[in-house]
Structure formats: C-alpha cells, structure tokens
N, C-alpha and C positions, 0 to 999 in steps of 0.2 A: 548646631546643625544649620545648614545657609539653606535658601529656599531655593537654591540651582540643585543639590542634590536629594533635599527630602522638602519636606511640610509639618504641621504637626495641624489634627482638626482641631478646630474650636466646636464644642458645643453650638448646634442650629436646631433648637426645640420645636420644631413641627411634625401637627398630627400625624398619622400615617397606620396601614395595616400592619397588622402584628405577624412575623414569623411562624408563632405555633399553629397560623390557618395554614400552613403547606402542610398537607401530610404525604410522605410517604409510605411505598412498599418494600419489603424487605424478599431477599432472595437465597436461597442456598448458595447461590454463587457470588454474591458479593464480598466486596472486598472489604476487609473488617481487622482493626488491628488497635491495639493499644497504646500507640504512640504515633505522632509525626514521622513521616519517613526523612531523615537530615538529607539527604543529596538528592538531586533535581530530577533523574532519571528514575527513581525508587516513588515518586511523587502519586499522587488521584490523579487520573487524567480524567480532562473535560473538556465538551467540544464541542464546533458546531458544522466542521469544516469548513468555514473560516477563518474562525477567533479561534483561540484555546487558551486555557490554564490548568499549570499544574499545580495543587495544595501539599503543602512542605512545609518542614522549619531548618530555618539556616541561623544556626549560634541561637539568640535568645529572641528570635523573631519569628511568626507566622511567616510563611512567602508563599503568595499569591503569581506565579509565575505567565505573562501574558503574553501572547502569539495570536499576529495571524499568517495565512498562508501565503499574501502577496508580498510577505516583507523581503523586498530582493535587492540586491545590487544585481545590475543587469550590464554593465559596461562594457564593451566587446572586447577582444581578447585580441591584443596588438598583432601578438603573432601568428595571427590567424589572417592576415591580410594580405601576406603575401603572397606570389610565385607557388614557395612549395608545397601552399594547404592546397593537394590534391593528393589520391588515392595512387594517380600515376607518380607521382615523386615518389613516396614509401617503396611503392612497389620496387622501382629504380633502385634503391638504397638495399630494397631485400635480395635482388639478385644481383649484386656488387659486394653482397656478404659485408653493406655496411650500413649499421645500422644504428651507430654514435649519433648521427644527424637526427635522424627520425625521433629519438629520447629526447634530443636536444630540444628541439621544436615543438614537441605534443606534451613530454612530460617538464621540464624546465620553463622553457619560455613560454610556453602557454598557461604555465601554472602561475597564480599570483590568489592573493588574497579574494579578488572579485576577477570572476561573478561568483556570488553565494548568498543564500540565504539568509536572512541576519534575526537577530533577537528582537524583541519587542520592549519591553521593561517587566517591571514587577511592584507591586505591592506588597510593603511590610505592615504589620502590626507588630507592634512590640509586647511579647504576652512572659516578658519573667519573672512579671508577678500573681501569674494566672496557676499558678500549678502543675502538675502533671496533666497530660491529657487518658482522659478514663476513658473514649473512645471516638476512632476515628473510621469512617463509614462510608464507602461509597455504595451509593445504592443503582443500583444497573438498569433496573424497569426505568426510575426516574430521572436519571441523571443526574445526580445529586450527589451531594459530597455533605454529608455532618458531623463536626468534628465539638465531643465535649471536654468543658478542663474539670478538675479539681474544687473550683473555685463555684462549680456553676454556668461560667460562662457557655454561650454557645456559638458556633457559627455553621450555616447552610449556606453552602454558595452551590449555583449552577451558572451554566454559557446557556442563552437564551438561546432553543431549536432554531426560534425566528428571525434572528436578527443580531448583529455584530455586537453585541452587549453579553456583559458576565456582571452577576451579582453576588454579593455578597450582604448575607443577612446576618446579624449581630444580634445575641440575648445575652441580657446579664453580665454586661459588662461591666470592668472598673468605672470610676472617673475619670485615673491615667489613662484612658485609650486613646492609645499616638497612632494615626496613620503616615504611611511617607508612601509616597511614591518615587522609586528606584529605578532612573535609566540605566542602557547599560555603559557600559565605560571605551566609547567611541575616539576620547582621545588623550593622547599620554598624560598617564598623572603625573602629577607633580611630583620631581625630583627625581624621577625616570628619564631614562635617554632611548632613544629610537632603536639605538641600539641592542639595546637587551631584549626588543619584542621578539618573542616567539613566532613561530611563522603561523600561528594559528590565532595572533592576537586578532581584537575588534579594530587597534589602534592603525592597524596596517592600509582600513578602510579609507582612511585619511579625511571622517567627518569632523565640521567645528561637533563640540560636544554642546547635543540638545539640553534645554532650561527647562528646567518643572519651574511653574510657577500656580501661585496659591489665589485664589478670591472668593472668600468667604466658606463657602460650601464645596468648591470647586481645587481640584488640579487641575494642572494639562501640562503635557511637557509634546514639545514640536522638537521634532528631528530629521533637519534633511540630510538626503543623501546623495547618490551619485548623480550628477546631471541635473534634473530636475527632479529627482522622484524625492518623494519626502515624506513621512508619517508622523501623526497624531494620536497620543493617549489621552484619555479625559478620565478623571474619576470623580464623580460628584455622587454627596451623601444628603439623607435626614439624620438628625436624631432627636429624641426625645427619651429623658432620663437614662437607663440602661439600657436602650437598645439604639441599636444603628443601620440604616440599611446602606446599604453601599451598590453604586452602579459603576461598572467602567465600560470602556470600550475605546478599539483600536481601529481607524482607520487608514488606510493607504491614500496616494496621489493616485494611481491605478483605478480605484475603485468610486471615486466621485461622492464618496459618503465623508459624513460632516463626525466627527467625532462625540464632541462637543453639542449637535442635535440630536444623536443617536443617545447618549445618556439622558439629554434631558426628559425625551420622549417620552424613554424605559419610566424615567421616574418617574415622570406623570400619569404613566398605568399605573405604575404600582408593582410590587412582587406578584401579588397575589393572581392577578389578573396576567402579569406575563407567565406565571409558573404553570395557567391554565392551558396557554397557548404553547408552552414547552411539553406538558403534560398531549396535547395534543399529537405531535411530531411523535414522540414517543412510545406511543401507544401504536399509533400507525404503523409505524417500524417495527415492532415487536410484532405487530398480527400480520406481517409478512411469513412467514413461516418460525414455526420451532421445532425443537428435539428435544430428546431426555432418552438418554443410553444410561446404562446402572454403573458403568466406570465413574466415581463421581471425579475425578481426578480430571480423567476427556471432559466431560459434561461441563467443570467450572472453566476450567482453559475456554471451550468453545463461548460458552456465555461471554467470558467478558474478549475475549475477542471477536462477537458477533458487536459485543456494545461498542469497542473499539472503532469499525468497519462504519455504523453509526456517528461516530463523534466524527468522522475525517472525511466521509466524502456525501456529497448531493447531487441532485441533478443539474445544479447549476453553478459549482461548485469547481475549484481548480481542482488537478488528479492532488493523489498521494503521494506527497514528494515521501525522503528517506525517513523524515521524524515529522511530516504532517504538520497540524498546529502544537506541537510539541517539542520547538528548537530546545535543540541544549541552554539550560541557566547556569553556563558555569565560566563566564566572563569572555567566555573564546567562540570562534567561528564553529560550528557545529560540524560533529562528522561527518566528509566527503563535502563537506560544504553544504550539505541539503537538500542535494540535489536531487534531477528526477534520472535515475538511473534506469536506463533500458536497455539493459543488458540481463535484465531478473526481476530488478526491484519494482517497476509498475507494474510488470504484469503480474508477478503472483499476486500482487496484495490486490488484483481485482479480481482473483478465482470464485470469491465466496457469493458473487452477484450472479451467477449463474442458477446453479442450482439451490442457493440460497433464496431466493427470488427475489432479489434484489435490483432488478434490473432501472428502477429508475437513478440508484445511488450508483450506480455502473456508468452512468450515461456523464456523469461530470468529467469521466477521462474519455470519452470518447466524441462528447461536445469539443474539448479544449486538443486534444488529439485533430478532427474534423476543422477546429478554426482555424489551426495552424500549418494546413495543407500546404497553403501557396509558402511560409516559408519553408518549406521541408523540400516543395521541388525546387527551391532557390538555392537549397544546399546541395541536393541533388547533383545540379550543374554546375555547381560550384567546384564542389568537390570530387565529384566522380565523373562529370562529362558527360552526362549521361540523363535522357529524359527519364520519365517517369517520378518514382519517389521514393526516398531513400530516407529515414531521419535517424536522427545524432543518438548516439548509443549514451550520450553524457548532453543533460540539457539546462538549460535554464528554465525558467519560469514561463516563457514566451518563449520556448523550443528551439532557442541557440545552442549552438555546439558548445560545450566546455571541456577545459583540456584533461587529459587521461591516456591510460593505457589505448594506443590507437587500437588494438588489435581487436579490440572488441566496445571502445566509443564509437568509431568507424566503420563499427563492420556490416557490409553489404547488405545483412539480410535480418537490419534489427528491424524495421518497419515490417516484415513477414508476420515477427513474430505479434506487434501490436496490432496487425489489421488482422489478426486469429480476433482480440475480440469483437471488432466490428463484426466477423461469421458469426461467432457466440451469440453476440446479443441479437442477431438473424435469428438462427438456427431455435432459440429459447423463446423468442417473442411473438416468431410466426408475421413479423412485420414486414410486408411487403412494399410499404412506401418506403422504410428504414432501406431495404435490402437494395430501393430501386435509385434512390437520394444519396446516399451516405457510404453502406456497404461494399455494394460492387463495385461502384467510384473509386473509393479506397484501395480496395486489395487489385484493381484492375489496374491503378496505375503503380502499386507495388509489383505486380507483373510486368510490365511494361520495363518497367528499370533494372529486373532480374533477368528479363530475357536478351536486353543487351548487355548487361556486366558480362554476363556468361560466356564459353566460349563454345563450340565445337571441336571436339580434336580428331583425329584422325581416323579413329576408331569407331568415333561418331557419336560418340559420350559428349556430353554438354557438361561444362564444369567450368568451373573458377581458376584463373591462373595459381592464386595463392589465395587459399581458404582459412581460417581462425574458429577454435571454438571456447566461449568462455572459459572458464579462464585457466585454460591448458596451457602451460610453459609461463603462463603469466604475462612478463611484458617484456619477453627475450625475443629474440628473430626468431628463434624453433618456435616461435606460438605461432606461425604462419606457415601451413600445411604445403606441400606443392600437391598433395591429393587433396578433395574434397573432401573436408571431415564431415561426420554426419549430422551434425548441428546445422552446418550449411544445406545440407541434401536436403532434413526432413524441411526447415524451414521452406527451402523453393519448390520442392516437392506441392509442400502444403499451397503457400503462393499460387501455384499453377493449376492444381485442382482444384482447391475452393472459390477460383477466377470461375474453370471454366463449371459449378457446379450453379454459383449465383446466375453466369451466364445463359445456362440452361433453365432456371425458373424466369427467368425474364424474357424469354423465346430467343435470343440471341444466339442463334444455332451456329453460326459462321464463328462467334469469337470462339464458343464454347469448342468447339470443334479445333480450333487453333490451340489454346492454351492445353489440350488434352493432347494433341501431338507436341508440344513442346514438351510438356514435362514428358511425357514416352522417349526423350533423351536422354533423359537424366540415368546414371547407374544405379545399380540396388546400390545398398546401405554396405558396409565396414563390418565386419564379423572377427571376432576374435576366436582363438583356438577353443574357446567352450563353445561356440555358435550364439555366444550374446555380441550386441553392440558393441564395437572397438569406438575410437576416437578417429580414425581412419584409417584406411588402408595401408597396413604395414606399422599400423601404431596402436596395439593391444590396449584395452583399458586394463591397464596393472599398474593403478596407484591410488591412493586414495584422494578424494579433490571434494570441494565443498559444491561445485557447481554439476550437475549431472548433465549439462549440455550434450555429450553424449546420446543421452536416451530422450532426446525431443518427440520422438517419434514415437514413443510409448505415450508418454504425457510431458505434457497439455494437448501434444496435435491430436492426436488417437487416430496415427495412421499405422499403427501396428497395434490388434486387437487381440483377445484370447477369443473372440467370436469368430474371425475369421477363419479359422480352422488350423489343427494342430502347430505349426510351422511355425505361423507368427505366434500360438501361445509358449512355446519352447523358444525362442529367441527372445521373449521377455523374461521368462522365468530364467533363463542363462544368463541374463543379461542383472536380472536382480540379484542373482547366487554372485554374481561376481561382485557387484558393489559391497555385498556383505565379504566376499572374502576379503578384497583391498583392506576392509576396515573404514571404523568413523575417525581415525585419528586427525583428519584436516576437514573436517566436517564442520560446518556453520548450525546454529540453531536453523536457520532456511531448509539445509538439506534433509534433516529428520523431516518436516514439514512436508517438503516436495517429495522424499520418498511413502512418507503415508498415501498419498495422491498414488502414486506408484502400485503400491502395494494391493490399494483396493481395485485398481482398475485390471490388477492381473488376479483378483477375486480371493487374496490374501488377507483375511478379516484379521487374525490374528497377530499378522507379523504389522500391517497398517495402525493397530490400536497400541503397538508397543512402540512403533516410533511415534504418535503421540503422544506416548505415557511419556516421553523418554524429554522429549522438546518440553511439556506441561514441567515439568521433575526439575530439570536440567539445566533450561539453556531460558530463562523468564525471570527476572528481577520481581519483585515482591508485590508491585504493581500491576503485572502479567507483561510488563513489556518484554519482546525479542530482546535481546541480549550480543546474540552473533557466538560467544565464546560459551563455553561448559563450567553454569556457576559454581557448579559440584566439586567439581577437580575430581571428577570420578572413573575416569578414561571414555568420558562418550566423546572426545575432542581434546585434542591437545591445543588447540585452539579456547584460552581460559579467560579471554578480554572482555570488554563490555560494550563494546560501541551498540548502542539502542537504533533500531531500524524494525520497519511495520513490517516490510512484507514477511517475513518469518510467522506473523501473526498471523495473519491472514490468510496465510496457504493452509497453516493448519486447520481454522474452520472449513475450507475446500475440501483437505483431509475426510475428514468427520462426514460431510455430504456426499462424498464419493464412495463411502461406506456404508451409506444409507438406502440410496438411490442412485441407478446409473440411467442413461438412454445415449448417448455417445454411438451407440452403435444403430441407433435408428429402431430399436426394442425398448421399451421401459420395463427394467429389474428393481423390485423392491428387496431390501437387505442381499445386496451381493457381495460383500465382502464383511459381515459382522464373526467376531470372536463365536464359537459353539457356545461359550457361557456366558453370552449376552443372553438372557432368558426371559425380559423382558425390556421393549423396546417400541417407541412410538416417534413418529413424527408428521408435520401437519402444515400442510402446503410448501413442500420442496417441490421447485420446478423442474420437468423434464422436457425435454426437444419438443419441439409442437405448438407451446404454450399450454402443455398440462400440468395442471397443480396437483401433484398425489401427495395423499394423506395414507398412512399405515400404521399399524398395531401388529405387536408381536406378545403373545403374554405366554406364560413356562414354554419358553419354546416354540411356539406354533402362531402362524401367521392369522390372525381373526380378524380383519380388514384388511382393505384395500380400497379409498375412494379414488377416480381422476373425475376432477374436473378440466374440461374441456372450453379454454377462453375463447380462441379462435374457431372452432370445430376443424373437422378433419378427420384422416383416418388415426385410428387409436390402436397400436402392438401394443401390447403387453404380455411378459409372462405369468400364467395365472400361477399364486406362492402354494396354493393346492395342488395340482396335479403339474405342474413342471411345463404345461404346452404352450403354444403362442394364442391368445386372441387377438380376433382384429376385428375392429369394429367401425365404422365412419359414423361422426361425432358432429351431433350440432354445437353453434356457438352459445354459451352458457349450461351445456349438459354434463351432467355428472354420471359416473359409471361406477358402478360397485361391483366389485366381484370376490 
C-alpha cells in the first residue's frame, strides 16, 4: 500500500477522554440493525449541513464516507455562451416544428461532465478480524451513530453540530488497526484508456489525482479542481492502548477554513467537550416542535426525516442540493450531477420548515436564494430579454444555469415558485423587516419579469406564447403548450397576488393595486371533463405522471381551498379522484409524498396517511433514504430504480404536519385531516400563520387541549375542536391562549 492512495496509523500513546463518558438516548424510531449496510446509499447518515458522512462496510473494510456541501466543479458551460442561449431562439425552433437544434444545444452540448458536484474521500478501517457486527445504531435525539463487533470492539462517531469536523471514537480495539484515508479516483487508473470512461466517470473531470500524505499522527490529502478551486481532507488521531479517537474534516477553497486547523482545534477540546456543544444544537432542534400519531410506521418515517431536515440544512448553511452532504460513494459522478434542481426538488425538501417550525433552518435556502439575486437578473437578460427575475430551473452551487431538459430548467415561472417561500416564511414569522427587505423585493421583481414575459391576446387574456408544465411530454416539442398550462397560470396567478398582498401590508397602495389588476388578466384554470384540474386547455389529465404540476394550485400555493366554498372544494376533490384513477404506475417515491400534502389539505385524513404509509413501505432504502423507484416491486410504481434524492423525504414530514395542523387559510384547524382511528394524538409547538406556536392533544378520540402561543401578538382565529365555531381573539406578544 503507497502513501498516495492509503496510510497505515502508527500507535501515538497520549492521554485523552474516554468514549464511554458520551452517553446517549435511545428512541423508538431509531435506526437499528445487525449488520453494516455493504452499499453507500443503504449507509447512517450524519450531518451538519456542511460536512457529512455516511457509516458502511465496503468488502472487509469499515467506510467512513466524507462530504461537504461546497464540493463543486462550477466551470461554465461552453455552450451556453452563445447567440442561441435565449428563450427567443427555442421559441423560433418550436414554431418551425424544429426542435433537433434546441436538444442539440441544451441537452448534448451543454451536457458534459462539469458542472457537478463531486465527492469528498472516505475513511477505511480494516475490521476482518473484528467479527461480526452485533449492533449497528443510529441514535436520532443524538446524532450519533454506534456500531459494536463480535470481538468487543467499538466505535461512536458523530459530525460536530458546530463545526466542519466528524469524529470517530474507537474502543477495544485490535493492535492491527489500519486506518487509510481513501481519495476518490479523479484520474485514469492505470492500464485504462479514456476511452472506456463511462460518461458518469470522476476521470472525465480531468483533475491531476490528489496525494494523501502521512506525518505522524496526521493525514491530509489536497485535491484541486477546476480553475482554482480546490479541497482539503485532514484526519488526525490519539491513541493510547485500545482506544483511538479520531477527528477528520473537509474543507473547501470557497469557504476560507483551514482543514488541518479545524482537526486540530476539535482535538484539542476533546470528544467530550465537543459532543456537549453537539449535544447542544441538538437538543434545540428537537424542542422546536414534535408529534407522536399511533401509526408507528408514519411516526418513525417522520422522526428520522425530521432528523434528516436537521443533518442538511442551517441558517447559514448552503440550500439542499439532490443528496445534501451525502454525494454518491460509488466511484462516479453523483445522480443528476447533484444538483440544485428547481423544478421540485428545492422546494419540497423545505415544506417541513414551515409548519414544522423550523424557520431559522429554512433561512439557509432563502439567505443563498437572496445572495444570488443580482445573478438570477443577469440571467434574466440574458436569457429572456427581459427585466425583472427569472432563475435557472437547473443550477449550480452559485446559481448558474446547468444544462437539461430546457422546458422546464428554463421555464419562466420557476422563480414564482421559489419566491412562495420567501411569502412562507412572511406569512409563518409575522416578520415585517423580513417581508420589507427580502420578501417583497423578491417576489416584486419575479412580478415584474412575469408581467413582461406574458402577453395579452385579443380576447384580453394575458398568457404565455408557449407554456411547459413539469414534466409533461418530457423533453419532446409537445412539452411546450400553445395554451397556458396550469402550472404556469397558478404559479403567475400566485406571483401577482402575493406581490400585490405584501404590497398592501407595506401601504404601497398604487403597486398593490397594479399587480391586482394584472393578474385580473389572467384566465381561470384548465378543467377537465370530471371538473378537476387538466394539464391545460384541451389537454385532460389522463395519464399517470410522477410530477403533479398540474394541481399547483391546490398545494403548495393554496389558491384553491376546500374553505372557500363548495366549487373550489369539488374541483379538488375531482381533481384528486382523478390522479387516483390515472393510477401510481409512473409515480416517484416524491409523488406519494406531495399527494399526502394534497390529501390533507382537501381534509382527507385517511387517504393522506395511506400515501404515507405507502412512501414509509415502499419507496425508502433501509437507512430511510428516498429512493425515487418502488423498492417492493409491488405495483405502487413501475418505476423500480434507486436513484437517492431528499426531497421525497421531506415532503413527507410536510405531509404529516398538514394533517396535523392547518391555517393556510387564515383560520388555525387543529387535526384537520387525521384517520377516525387515530384515537390518540399529540403534538407541541407546530407553527401556524401569525407566528403561533399550537400545541394539542387528542386522547380516545376527543380533543383535551389546545394551547397557542402568540410570538408576535395579533389577532388570533381559530376553530374551537369542541363546538366547531371560529374564535377570534387579539393577542399580545408572548401570550398564550387555551381553549
């Protein structure tokens, strides 16, 4: 073994705290198994949303698998420099009925190896003389991951809450204990020709291949990359007799942190002293709100996807790309490249900060969203001609376009959907410097950009030359409507009132006033022959599709409500009878997810907990990750693959809260959408609109509390769960209300 690809430690006998002062808590929902999971995706995740690692064994080795979230090639995209990167060319190409060029340019030549996200290294132990493992343990309250062998040995590792560092604690180990540190394989091995890479290889990145190198106590392997960007691993240990502690950590060029001081640091506290300060973060997060519903099945799904939502995002934190600090370990570029897809995948995977109360872990996508304004209207005019702001439905790390099906990386009205949650975390926090700074700003200049895309036509309908809705037709010319599909409607719809709604809390009478007569252009919505939501006018939803783009307007916008009276509640309910008849056949693990959201908000407890049950069952790898395919092969999806992606996770806990608590509608409902045989049911600080934090009980049936607490004050609706009426009450700040 050379010391370019591994190391072996040498015994370094200094004092140090002992491992068995960590203790942790155990949970009905943790994750608990008798073996090593063998493949990278099956693995403990841990996290801090920065760093991450996942715990696995690959052949006769421990693997400590290590990620952070900046690791990117970011090189811009040749073919994107041209003449025809504009919205006006495609268009040109779709009504010439050709559309060879357009594939040519967005999906071929814009497609190459980089930009993507890239891997980190890993850490082996070599344990094939350790025995079996008698149990492997992720503990959820703590973060923590415990794995015991056969032999005795042990090991506790966690990702530091605080700080870009991951440890690994060791008891009872051999003498043999080899550690290596594992880059990944950035360039052709030996007696390989360029030839045979896969188009998914590391090698295609064209890096020299990074050196680990050894001194004394220490690794570190340096690896650059495109241009100037470049990263740094460090691993440095103690030991003394059987035990070993181990600290690593992964720094980027991006991020100005020293690798190499960040271990040392860690060591120099100690385990014990950082696991206080992890112990910390931890505890905070968890007395953010919880649940306990008697499905123990929903209950553990939700748990470790609430701990999930924890391990990957902060408030100061990059959003949730497709696999977080959890790139693929499996020698290749990671599915979709890694990317931050806004076409679905960011915005579901931040549902759960809403009503979850989660709102400062919300704020890392909408800080890095907010930083990257000014390029979003640079793309803006770049690509559409057009002020305002518009951003890339396919992005990099730093909010560049990357290449994809145009019809929906391009499409006009993905920024619509991201500046919903700039309104969200308005609307839930009752923030009026947020709403006066940040909010209106946002969604006013995603008006602005919609209100010139659009056109008037003769009829005096305001609409889109050529409209797109995920991912309908796919990446054919039919995927591009000559009617406005309703994906596009509810999105501008939404854009143009929740402008002129902010406008109106800010006294800007004159804008508010304007963005309300513009959207009074817009048509109603697409009905199909039930009277649910078509795809658009003249194009029935009669097929089955994993993306519900369709029914935006049901959920997440909640511009069609069952509160608004009979109409809109029968054009949901049609609209959901029909999804059920198409069938799940091309259904995504996502879609169950996104329809429990559905289900509860049209006050469907029961059908809501069974596409939970079905996504928890079905479509989650053993570790709870998303999946995408039907690990069952049991007909919930003909769709059987495994590509791992969060937001499937995530929507589901949304799911779960939307069944809990609603106020969307400007009322706070406690349990508006639970099963009849839920018979007992509690949960404790879900946030509703206002900045109220309700707390409820339900025990055989029957509702026996109700707190709100009141952050902001204000006036306070709610339905009382006793007699069915509205109270309304005005609410000082810091007051609690029981009813």
């Amino acid at each position: 073994m050379t010391i370019r690809k591994a190391a072996i430690i040498a015994g370094v006998f200094i004092a140090f705290s002992c491992a068995s002062r960590i203790e942790v808590e155990p949970s009905d929902s943790d994750l608990v198994f008798g073996d090593l999971a063998t493949v990278w995706d099956e693995a403990m995740p841990l996290g801090n949303a920065t760093v991450g690692e996942l715990v696995w064994q690959k052949e006769d080795k421990l693997r400590l698998s290590l990620d952070r979230i900046d690791l990117w090639d970011m090189r811009p995209i040749e073919a994107f420099k041209g003449e025809e990167f504009s919205f006006e060319w495609v268009k040109e190409h779709v009504r010439g009925n050709d559309y060879g060029p357009v594939t040519e340019l967005f999906d071929k030549k814009g497609y190459a190896a980089a930009p993507s996200k890239i891997p980190g290294a890993a850490i082996e132990v070599n344990i094939s003389d350790w025995g079996a493992v008698k149990e492997n343990h992720l503990y959820l309250k703590d973060a923590l991951c415990e794995v015991e062998w056969e032999n005795g040995a042990t090991l506790k590792t966690f990702v530091q809450a605080d700080a870009p560092v991951g440890w690994l604690l060791f008891e009872n180990i051999p003498e043999s204990f080899h550690l290596q540190l594992v880059p990944p394989q950035y360039s052709i091995r030996e007696g390989a020709s360029e030839a045979g890479l896969g188009s998914s290889s590391l090698a295609l990145l064209g890096y020299p291949q990074g050196v680990v190198t050894m001194d004394e106590n220490k690794l570190a392997y340096h690896q650059q990359g495109w241009g100037d960007f470049f990263y740094d691993v460090v691993v440095e240990w103690k030991r003394k007799d059987d035990k070993i502690f181990v600290v690593w950590s992964i720094t980027s060029s991006l991020s100005g942190q020293n690798a190499g001081q960040e271990a040392s640091n860690a060591l120099s506290d100690g385990p014990v002293k950082a696991f206080k300060r992890h112990l910390g973060y931890w505890q905070y997060y968890w007395n953010g709100s919880s649940v306990d519903v008697p499905d123990k099945t929903i209950q553990r799904q939700y748990d470790r996807e609430m701990y999930k939502f924890g391990s990957a995002t902060r408030k100061d934190s990059y959003p949730i790309s497709l696999q977080s600090v959890w790139t693929a370990d499996d020698g290749f570029l990671p599915p979709w490249k890694g990317d931050y897809h806004n076409d679905l995948n960011t915005q579901l995977s931040y549902w759960p900060a809403y009503i979850g109360n989660h709102l400062d872990e919300g704020l890392g996508y909408l800080n890095t969203l907010w930083n990257q304004v000014g390029k979003y209207k640079d793309f803006t005019k770049r690509f559409f001609g057009k002020d305002g702001l518009a951003a890339p439905g396919y992005c990099t790390l730093e909010g560049d376009a990357m290449s994809g099906w145009v019809q929906y990386g391009f499409s006009p009205t993905t920024s619509a959907w991201l500046g919903q949650h700039f309104y969200l975390h308005w609307k839930y926090s009752a923030d009026n410097e947020f709403l006066k700074e940040r909010a209106y700003p946002f969604l006013k200049d995603v008006a602005v950009f919609l209100e010139q895309e659009t056109e008037i036509r003769p009829d005096g309908t305001r609409t889109f030359e050529y409209s797109a809705s995920p991912e309908i037709n796919d990446n054919r010319i039919d995927a591009y409507f000559p009617e406005i599909t309703n994906y596009d409607l509810a999105l501008t719809r939404f854009a143009f009132l929740a402008s002129a709604e902010m406008a109106d809390s800010l006294g800007l009478t004159e804008e508010s006033a304007h963005w309300r007569q513009v959207c009074g252009q817009l048509p109603d919505y697409a009905y199909d022959q039930d009277g649910g939501l078509a795809i658009a006018a003249g194009h029935p939803y009669d097929l089955s599709h994993r993306h519900f783009s369709h029914a935006m307007a049901i959920h997440p916008l909640g511009l069609l409500d069952i509160h608004n009276g009979p109409r809109e509640k029968a054009i949901i309910d049609n609209t959901l009878s029909r999804l059920h008849a198409n069938g799940p056949d091309w259904w995504c693990g996502y879609s169950y997810s996104w329809l429990a959201n559905m289900e509860a908000r049209a006050g469907h407890g029961e059908e809501a907990a069974e596409a939970l049950r079905v996504f928890a069952e079905c479509f989650v790898l053993r570790n709870s990750f998303h999946a995408n395919g039907d690990q069952t092969k049991s007909g919930k999806s003909l769709f059987t693959y495994r590509p791992f992606t969060l937001e499937g996770n995530f929507a589901y806990a949304s799911g779960l809260q939307e069944m809990l608590l609603q106020s969307q509608s400007g009322v706070i409902e406690v349990f508006p959408a639970v099963p009849e045989e839920w018979k007992d049911i509690r949960f404790d600080k879900l946030r509703a609109i206002g900045a109220f934090l309700v707390s409820a009980e339900k025990k055989d049936g029957v509702v026996t509390s109700v707190s709100v607490y009141s952050e902001k004050g204000g006036r306070l609706r709610v339905i009382s769960p006793a007699t069915g009426e509205l109270i309304e009450k005005d609410t000082k700040p810091g007051e609690t209300v029981r009813l």
